[in-house]
Structures are given as structure tokens and as C-alpha cells.
Biopython code that builds the backbone (N, CA, C, O; Angstrom):
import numpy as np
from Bio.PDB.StructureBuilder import StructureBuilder

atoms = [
    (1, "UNK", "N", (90.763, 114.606, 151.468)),
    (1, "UNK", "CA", (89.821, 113.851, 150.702)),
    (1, "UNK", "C", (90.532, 112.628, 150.130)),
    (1, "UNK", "O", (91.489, 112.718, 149.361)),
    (2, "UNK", "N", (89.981, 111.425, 150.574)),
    (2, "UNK", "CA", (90.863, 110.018, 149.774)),
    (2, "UNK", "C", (90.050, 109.736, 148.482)),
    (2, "UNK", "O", (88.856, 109.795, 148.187)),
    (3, "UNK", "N", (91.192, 109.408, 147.839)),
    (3, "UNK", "CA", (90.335, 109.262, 146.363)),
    (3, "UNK", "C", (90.520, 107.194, 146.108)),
    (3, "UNK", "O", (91.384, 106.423, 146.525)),
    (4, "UNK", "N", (89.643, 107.025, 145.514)),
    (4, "UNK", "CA", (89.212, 105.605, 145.429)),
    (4, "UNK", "C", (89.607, 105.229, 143.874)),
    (4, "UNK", "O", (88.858, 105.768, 143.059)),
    (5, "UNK", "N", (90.519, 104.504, 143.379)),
    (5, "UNK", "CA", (90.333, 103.869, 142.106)),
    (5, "UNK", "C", (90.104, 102.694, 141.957)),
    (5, "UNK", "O", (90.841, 101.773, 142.309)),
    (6, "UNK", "N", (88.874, 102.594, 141.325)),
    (6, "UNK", "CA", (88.696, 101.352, 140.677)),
    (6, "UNK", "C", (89.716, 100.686, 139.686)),
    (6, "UNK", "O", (90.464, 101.320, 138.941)),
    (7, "UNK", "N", (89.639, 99.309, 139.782)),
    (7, "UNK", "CA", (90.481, 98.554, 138.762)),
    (7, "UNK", "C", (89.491, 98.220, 137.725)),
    (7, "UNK", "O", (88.889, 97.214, 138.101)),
    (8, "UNK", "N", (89.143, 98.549, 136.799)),
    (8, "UNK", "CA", (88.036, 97.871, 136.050)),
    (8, "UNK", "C", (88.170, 97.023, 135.351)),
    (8, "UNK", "O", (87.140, 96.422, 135.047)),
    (9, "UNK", "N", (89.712, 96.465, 134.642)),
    (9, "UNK", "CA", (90.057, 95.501, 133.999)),
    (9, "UNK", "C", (89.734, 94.251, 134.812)),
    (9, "UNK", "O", (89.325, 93.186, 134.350)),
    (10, "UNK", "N", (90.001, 94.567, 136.219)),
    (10, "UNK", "CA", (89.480, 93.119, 136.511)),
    (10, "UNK", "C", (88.280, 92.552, 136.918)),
    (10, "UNK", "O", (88.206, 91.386, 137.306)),
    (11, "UNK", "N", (87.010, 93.574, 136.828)),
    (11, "UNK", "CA", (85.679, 93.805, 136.994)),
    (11, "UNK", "C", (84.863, 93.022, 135.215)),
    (11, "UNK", "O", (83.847, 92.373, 134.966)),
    (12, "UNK", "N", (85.878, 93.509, 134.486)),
    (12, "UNK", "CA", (85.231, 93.034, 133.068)),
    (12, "UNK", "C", (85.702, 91.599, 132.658)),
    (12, "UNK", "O", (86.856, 91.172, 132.655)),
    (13, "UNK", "N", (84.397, 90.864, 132.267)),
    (13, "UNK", "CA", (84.707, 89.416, 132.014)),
    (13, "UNK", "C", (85.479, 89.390, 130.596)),
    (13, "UNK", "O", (85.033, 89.981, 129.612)),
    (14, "UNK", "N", (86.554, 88.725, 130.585)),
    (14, "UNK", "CA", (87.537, 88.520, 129.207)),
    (14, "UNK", "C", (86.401, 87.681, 128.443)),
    (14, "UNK", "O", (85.435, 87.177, 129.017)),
    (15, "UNK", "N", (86.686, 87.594, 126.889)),
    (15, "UNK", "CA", (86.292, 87.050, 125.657)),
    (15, "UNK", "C", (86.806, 87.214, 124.907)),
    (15, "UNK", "O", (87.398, 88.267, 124.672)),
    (16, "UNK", "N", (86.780, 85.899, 123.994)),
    (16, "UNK", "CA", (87.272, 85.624, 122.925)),
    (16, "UNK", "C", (86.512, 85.614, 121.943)),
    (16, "UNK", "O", (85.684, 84.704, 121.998)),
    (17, "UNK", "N", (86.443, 86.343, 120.943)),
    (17, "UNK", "CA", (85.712, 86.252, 119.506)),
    (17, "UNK", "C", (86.610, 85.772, 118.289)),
    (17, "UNK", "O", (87.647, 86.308, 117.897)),
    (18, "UNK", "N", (86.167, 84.972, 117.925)),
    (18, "UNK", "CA", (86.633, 83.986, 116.563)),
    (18, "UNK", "C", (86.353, 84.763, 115.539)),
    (18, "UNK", "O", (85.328, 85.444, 115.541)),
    (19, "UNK", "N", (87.332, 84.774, 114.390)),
    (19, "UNK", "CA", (87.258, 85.837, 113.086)),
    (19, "UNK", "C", (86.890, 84.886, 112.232)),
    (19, "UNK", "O", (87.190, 83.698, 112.355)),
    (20, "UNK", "N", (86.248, 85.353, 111.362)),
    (20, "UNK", "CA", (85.469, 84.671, 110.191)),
    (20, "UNK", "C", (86.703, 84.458, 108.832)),
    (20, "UNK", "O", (87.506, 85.369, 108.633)),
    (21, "UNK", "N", (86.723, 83.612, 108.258)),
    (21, "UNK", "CA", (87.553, 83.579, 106.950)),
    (21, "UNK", "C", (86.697, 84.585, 105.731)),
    (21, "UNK", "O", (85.578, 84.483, 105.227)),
    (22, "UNK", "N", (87.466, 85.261, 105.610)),
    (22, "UNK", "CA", (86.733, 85.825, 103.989)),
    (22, "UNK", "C", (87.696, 85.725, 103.006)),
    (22, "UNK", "O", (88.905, 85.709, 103.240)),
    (23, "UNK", "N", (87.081, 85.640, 101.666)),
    (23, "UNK", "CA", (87.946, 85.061, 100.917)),
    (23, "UNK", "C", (87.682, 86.218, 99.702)),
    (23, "UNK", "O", (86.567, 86.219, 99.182)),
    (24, "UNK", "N", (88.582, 87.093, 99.295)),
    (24, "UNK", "CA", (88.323, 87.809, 98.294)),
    (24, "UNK", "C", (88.251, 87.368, 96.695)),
    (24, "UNK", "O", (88.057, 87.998, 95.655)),
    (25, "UNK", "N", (88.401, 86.532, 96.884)),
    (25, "UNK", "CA", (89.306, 85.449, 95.492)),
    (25, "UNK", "C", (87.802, 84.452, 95.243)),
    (25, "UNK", "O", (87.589, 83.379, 95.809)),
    (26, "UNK", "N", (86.821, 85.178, 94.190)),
    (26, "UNK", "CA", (85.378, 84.190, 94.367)),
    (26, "UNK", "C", (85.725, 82.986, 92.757)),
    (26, "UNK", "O", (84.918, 82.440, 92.004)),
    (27, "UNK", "N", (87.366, 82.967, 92.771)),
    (27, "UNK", "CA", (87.212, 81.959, 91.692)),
    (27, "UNK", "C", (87.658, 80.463, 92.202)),
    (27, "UNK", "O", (88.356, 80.411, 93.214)),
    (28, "UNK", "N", (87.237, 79.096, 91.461)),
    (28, "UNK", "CA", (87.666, 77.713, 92.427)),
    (28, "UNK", "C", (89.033, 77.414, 91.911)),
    (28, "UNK", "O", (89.497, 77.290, 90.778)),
    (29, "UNK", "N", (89.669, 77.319, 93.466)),
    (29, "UNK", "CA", (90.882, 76.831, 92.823)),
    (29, "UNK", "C", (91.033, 75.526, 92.692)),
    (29, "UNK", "O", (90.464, 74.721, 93.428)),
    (30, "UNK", "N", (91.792, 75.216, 91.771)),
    (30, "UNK", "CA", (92.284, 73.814, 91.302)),
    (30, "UNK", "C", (93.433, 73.456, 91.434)),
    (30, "UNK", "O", (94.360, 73.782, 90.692)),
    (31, "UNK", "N", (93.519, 72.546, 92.661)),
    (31, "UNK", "CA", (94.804, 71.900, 92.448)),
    (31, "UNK", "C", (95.320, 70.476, 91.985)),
    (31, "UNK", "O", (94.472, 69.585, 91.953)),
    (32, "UNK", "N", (96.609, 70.169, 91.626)),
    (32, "UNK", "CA", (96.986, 68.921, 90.786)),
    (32, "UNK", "C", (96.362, 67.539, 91.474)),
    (32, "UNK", "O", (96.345, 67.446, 92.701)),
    (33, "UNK", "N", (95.985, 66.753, 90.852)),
    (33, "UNK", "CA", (95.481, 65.675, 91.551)),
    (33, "UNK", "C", (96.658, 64.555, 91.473)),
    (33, "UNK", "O", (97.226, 64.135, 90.465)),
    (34, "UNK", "N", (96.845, 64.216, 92.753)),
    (34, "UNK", "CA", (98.314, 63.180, 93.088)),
    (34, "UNK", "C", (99.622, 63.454, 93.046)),
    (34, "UNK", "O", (100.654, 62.941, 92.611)),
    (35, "UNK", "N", (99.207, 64.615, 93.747)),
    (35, "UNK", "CA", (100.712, 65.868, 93.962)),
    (35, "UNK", "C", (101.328, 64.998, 94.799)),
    (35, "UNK", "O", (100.705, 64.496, 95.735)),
    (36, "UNK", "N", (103.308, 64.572, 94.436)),
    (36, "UNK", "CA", (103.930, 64.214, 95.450)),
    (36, "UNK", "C", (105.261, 64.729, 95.024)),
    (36, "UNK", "O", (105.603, 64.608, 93.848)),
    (37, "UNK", "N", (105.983, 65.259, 95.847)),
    (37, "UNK", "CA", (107.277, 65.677, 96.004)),
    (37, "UNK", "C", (108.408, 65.226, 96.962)),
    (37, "UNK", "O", (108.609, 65.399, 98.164)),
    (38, "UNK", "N", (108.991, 64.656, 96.088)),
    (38, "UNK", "CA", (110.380, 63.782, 97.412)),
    (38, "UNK", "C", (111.682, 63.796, 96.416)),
    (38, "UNK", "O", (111.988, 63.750, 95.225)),
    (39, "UNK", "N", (112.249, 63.896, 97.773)),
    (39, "UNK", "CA", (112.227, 64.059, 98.411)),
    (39, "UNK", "C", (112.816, 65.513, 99.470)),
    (39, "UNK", "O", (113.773, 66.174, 99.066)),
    (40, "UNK", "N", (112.273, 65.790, 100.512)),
    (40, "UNK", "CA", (111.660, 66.806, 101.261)),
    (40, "UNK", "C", (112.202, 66.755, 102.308)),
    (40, "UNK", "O", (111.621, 65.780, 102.784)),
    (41, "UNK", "N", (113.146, 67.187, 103.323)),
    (41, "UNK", "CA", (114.013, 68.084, 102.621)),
    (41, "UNK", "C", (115.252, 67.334, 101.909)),
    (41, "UNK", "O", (115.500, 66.207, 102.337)),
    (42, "UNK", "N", (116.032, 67.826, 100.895)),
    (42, "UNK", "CA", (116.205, 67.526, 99.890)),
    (42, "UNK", "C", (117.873, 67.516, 100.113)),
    (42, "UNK", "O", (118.319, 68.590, 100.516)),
    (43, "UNK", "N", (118.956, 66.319, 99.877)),
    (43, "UNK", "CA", (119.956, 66.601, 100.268)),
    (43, "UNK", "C", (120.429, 66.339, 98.801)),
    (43, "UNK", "O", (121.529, 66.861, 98.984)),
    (44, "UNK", "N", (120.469, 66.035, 97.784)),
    (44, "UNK", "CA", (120.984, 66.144, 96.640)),
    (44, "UNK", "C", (120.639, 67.160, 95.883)),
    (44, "UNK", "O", (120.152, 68.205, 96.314)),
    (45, "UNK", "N", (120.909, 66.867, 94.533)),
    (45, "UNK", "CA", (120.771, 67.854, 93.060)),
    (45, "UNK", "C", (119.340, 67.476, 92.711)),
    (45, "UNK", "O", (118.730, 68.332, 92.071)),
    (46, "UNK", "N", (118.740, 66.449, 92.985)),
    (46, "UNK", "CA", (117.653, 66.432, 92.232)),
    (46, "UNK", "C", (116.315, 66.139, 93.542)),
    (46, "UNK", "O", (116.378, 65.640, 94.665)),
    (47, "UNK", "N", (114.967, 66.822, 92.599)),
    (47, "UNK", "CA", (113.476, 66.629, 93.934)),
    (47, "UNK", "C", (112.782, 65.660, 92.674)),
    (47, "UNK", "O", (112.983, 65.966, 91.499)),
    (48, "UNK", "N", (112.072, 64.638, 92.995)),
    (48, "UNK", "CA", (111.043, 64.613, 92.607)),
    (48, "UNK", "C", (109.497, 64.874, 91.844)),
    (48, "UNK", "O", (108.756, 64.190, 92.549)),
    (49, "UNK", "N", (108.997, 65.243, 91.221)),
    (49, "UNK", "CA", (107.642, 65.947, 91.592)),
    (49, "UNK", "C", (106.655, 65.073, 90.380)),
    (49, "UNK", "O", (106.806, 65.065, 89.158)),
    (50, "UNK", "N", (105.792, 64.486, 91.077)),
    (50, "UNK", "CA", (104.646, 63.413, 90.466)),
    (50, "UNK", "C", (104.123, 64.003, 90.707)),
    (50, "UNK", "O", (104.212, 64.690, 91.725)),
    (51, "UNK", "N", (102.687, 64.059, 89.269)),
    (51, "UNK", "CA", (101.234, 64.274, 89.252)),
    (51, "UNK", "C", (100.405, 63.213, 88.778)),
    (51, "UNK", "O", (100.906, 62.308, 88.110)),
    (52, "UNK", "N", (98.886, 63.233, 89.123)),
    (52, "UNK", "CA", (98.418, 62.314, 88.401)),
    (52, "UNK", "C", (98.364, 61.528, 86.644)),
    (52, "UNK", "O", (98.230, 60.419, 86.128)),
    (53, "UNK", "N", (98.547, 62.809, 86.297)),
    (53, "UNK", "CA", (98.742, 62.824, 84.978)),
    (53, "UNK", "C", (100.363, 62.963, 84.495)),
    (53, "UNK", "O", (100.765, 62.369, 83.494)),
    (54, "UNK", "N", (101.212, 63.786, 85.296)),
    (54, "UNK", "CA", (102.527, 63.630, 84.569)),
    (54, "UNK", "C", (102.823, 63.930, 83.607)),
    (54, "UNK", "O", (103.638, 63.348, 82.891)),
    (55, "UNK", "N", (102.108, 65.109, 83.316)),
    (55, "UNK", "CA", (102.242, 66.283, 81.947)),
    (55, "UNK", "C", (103.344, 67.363, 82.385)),
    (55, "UNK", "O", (103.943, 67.533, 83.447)),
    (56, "UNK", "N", (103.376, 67.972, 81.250)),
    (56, "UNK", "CA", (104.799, 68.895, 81.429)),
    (56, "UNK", "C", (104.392, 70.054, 82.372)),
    (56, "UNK", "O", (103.428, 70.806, 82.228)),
    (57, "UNK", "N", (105.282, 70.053, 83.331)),
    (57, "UNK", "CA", (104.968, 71.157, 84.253)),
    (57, "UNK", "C", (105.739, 72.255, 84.531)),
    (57, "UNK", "O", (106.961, 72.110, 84.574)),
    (58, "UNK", "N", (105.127, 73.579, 84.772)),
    (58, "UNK", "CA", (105.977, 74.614, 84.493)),
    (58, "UNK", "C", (106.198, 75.109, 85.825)),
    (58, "UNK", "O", (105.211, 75.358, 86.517)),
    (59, "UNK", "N", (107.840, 75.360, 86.468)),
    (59, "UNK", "CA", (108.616, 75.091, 87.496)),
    (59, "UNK", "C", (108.810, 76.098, 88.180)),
    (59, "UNK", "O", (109.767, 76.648, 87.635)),
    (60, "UNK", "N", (108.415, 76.867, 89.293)),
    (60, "UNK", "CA", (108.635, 78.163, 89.716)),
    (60, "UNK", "C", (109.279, 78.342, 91.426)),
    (60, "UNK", "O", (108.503, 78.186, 92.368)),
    (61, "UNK", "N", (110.386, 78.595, 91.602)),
    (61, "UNK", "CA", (110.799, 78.279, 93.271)),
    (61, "UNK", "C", (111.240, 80.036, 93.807)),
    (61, "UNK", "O", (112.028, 80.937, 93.519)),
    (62, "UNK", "N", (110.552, 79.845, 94.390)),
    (62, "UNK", "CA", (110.751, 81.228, 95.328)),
    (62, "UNK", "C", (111.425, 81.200, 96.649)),
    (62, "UNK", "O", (111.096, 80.326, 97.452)),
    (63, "UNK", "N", (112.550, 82.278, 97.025)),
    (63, "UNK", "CA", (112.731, 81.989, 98.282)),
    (63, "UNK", "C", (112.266, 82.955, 99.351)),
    (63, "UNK", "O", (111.382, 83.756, 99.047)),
    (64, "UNK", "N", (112.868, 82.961, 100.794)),
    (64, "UNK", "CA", (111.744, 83.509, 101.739)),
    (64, "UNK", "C", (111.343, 85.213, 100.983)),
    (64, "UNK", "O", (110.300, 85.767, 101.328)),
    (65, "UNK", "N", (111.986, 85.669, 100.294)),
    (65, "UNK", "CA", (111.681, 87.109, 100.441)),
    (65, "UNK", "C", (111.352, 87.191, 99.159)),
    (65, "UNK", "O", (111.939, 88.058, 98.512)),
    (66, "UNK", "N", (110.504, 86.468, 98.568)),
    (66, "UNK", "CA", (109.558, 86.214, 97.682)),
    (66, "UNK", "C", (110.168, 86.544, 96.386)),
    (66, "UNK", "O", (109.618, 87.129, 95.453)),
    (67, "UNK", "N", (111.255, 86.140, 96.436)),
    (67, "UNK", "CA", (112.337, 86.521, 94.876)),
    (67, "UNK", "C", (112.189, 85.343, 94.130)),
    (67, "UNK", "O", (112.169, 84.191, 94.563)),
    (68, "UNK", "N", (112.088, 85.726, 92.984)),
    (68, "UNK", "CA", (112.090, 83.788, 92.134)),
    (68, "UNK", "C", (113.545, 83.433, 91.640)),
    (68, "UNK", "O", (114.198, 83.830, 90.675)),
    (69, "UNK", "N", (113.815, 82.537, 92.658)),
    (69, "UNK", "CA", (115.626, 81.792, 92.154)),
    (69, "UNK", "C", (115.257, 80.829, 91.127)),
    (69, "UNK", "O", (116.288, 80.779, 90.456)),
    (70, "UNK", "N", (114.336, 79.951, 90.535)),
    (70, "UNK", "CA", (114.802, 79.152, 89.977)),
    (70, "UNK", "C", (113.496, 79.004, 89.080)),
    (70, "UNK", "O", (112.488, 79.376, 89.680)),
    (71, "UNK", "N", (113.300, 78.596, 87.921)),
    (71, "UNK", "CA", (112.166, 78.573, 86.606)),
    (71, "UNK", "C", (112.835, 77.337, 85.529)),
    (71, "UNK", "O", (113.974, 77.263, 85.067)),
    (72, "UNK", "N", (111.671, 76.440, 85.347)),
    (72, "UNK", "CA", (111.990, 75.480, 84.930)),
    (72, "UNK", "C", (111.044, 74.522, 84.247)),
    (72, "UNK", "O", (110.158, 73.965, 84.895)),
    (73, "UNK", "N", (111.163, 74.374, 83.318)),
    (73, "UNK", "CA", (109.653, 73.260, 82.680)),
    (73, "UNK", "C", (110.029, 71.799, 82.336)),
    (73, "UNK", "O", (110.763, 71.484, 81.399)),
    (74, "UNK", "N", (109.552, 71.106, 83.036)),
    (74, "UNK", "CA", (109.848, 69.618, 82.878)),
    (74, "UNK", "C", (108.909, 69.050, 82.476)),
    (74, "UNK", "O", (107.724, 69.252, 82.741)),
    (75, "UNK", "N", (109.547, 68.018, 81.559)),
    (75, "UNK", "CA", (108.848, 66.687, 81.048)),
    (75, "UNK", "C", (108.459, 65.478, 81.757)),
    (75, "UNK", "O", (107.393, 64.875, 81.635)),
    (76, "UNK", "N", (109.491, 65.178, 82.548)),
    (76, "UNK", "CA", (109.567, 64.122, 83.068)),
    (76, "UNK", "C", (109.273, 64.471, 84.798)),
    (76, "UNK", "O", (108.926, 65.556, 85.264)),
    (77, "UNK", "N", (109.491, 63.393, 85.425)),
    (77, "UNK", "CA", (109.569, 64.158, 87.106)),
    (77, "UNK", "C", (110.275, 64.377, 87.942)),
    (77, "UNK", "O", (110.082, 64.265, 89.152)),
    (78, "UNK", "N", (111.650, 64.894, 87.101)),
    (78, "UNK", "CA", (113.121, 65.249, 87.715)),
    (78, "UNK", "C", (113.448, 66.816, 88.107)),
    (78, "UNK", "O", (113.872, 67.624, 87.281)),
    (79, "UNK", "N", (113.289, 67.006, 88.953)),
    (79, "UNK", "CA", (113.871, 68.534, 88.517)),
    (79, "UNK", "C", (114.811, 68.804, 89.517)),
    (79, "UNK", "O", (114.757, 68.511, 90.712)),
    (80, "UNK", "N", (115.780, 69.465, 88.819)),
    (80, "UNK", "CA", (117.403, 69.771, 88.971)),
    (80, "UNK", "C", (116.982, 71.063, 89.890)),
    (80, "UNK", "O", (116.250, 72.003, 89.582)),
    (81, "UNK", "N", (117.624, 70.829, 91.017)),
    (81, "UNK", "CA", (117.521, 72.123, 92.365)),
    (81, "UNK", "C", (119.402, 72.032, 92.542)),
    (81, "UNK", "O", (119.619, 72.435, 93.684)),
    (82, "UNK", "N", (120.677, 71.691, 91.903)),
    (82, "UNK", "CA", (121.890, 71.742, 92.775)),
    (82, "UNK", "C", (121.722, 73.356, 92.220)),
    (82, "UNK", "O", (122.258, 74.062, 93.074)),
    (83, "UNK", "N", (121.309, 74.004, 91.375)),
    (83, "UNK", "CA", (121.673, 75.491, 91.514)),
    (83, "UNK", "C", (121.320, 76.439, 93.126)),
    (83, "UNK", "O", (121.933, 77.468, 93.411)),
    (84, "UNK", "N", (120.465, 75.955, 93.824)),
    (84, "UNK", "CA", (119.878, 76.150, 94.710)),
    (84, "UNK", "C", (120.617, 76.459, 96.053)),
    (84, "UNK", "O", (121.085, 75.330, 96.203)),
    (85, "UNK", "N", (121.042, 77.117, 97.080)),
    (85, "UNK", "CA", (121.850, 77.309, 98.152)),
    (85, "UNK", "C", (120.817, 76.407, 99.155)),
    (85, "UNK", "O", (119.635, 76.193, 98.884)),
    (86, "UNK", "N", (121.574, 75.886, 100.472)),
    (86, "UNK", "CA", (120.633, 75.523, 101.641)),
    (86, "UNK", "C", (119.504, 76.372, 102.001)),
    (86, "UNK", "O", (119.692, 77.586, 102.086)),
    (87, "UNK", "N", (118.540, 75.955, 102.185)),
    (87, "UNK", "CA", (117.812, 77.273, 102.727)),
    (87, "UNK", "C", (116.629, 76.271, 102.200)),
    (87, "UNK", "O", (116.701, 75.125, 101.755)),
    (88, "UNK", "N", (114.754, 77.728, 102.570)),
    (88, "UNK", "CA", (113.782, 77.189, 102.885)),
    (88, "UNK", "C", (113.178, 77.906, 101.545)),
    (88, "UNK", "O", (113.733, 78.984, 101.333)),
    (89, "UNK", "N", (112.164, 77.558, 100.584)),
    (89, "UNK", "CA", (112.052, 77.875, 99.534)),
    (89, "UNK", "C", (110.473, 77.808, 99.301)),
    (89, "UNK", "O", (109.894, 77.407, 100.310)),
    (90, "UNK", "N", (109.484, 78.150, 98.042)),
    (90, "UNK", "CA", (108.619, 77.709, 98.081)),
    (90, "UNK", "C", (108.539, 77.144, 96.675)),
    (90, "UNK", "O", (109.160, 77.630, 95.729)),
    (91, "UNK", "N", (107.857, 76.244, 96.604)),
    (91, "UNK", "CA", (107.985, 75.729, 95.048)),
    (91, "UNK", "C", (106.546, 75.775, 94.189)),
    (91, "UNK", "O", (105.747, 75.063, 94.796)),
    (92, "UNK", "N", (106.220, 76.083, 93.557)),
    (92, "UNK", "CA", (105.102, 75.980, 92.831)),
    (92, "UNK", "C", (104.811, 75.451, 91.233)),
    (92, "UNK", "O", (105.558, 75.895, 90.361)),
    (93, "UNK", "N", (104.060, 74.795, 90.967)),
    (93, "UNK", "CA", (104.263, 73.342, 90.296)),
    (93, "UNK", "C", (102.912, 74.057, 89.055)),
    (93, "UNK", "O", (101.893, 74.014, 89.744)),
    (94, "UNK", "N", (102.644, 74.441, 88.134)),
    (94, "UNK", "CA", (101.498, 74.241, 86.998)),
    (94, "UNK", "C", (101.617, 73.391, 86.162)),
    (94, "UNK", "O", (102.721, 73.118, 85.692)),
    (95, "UNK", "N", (100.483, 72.773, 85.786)),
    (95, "UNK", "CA", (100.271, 71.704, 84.942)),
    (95, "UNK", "C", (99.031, 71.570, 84.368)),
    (95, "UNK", "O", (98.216, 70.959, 85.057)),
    (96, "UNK", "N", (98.632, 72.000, 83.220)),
    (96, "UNK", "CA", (97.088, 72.079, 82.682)),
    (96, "UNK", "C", (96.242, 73.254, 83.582)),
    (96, "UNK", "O", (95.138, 73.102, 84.105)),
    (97, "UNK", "N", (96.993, 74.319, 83.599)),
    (97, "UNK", "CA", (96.070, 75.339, 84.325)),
    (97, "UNK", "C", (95.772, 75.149, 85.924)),
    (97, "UNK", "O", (95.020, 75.961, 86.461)),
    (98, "UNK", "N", (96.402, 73.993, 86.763)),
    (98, "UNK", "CA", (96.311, 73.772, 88.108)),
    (98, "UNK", "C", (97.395, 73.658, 88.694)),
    (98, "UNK", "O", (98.316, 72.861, 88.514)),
    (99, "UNK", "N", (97.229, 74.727, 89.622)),
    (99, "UNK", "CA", (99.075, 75.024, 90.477)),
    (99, "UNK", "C", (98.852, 74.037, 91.890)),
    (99, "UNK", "O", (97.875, 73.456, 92.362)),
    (100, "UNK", "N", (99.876, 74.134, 92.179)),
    (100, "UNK", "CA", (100.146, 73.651, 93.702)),
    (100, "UNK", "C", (101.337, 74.349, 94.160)),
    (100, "UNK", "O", (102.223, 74.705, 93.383)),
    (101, "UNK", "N", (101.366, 74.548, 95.414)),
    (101, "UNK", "CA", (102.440, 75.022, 95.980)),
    (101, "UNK", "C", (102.605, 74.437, 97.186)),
    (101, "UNK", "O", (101.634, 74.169, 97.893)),
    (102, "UNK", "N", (103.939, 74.158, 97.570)),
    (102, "UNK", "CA", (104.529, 73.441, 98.708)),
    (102, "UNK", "C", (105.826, 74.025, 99.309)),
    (102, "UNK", "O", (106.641, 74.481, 98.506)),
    (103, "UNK", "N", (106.135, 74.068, 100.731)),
    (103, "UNK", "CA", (107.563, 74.384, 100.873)),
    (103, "UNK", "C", (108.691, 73.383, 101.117)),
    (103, "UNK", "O", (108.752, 72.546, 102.017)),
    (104, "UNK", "N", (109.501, 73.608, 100.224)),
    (104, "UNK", "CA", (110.714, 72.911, 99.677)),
    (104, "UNK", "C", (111.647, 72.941, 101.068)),
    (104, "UNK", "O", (111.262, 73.598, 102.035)),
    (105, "UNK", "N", (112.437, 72.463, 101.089)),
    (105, "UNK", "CA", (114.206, 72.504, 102.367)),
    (105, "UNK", "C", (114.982, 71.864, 101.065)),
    (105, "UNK", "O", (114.760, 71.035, 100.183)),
    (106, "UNK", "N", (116.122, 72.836, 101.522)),
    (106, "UNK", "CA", (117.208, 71.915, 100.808)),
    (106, "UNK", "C", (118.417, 72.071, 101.464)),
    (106, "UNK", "O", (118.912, 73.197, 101.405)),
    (107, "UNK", "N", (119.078, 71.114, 102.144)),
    (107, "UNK", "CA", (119.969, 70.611, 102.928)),
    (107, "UNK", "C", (121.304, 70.900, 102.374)),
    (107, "UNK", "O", (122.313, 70.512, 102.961)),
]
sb = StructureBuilder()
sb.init_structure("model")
sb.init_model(0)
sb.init_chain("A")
sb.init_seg("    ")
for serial, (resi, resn, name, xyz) in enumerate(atoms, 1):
    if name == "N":
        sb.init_residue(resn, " ", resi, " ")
    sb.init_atom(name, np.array(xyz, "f"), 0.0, 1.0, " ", f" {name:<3s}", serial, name[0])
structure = sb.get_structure()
């Protein structure tokens, strides 16, 4: 008796279905208006960081494995990173209740 197998994977037409964004988080976020950070990636002691307003901002840098190396509140728009090793970081910036976050390099 010969036995017959079908291939059926190649009988069935492939598709792609697109996933929907859901967002568990139903509050608006706010971020800084005229966020700029330089410079990126960063070969000195000091980054940048302008806002529209340029109020005191409270300084938070995380690195990849989500540890916080560095905390810092500035006045002005200097902030001191030579404590910092080379590597890829994330930085996150509050100022009047509106964060931003960006990823940092530092050379």
C-alpha cells in the first residue's frame, strides 16, 4: 500500500496581520517643548540640555540595564556627565511636571 503525503504548508496562502497599538497608560503625556541636547554623542565632561522655558530640571541617566548612574538638578543648561564611563545611556530630563527622554552616547 503507498501512502501519499500531502505538503500543506505549501497549499496554504501566507498572511500578514498587522497588530494594533494599545496603550494601557489612558493619561496625556507631556513632553518639554524645545527639547535639545548636544552634544550627542558626547566626547567631553559636559552635554547640553535646552528647553523652551529653561527652568530647573531634574536629571536622571540610566544605563542599558536600567540602573540609575547619574541624578542631578540643574539650573542652567550644563550638565556634568565626566562621571560617566563610554557607553550608551538613557537620559531623562523633568521640568514643570514634563519628562523627556532621549538616548545619550558618550565617547
Amino acid at each position: 500500500m503507498k501512502k501519499i503525503y500531502f505538503v500543506l504548508i505549501m497549499a496554504l496562502p501566507l498572511s500578514t496581520f498587522g497588530q494594533e497599538l494599545v496603550s494601557v497608560n489612558t493619561e496625556q503625556v507631556q513632553e518639554l517643548q524645545g527639547f535639545k541636547m548636544y552634544p550627542n554623542p558626547a566626547y567631553g565632561d559636559e552635554v547640553y540640555v535646552i528647553t523652551a522655558t529653561n527652568g530647573s530640571k531634574q536629571i536622571k541617566i540610566y544605563d542599558v540595564f536600567g540602573e540609575i548612574v547619574l541624578t542631578d538638578r540643574i539650573s542652567t543648561n550644563t550638565l556634568n556627565i565626566s562621571r560617566l564611563v563610554p557607553g550608551v545611556y538613557v537620559l531623562q530630563v523633568t521640568e514643570q511636571d514634563k519628562t523627556m527622554t532621549r538616548k545619550l552616547v558618550v565617547k
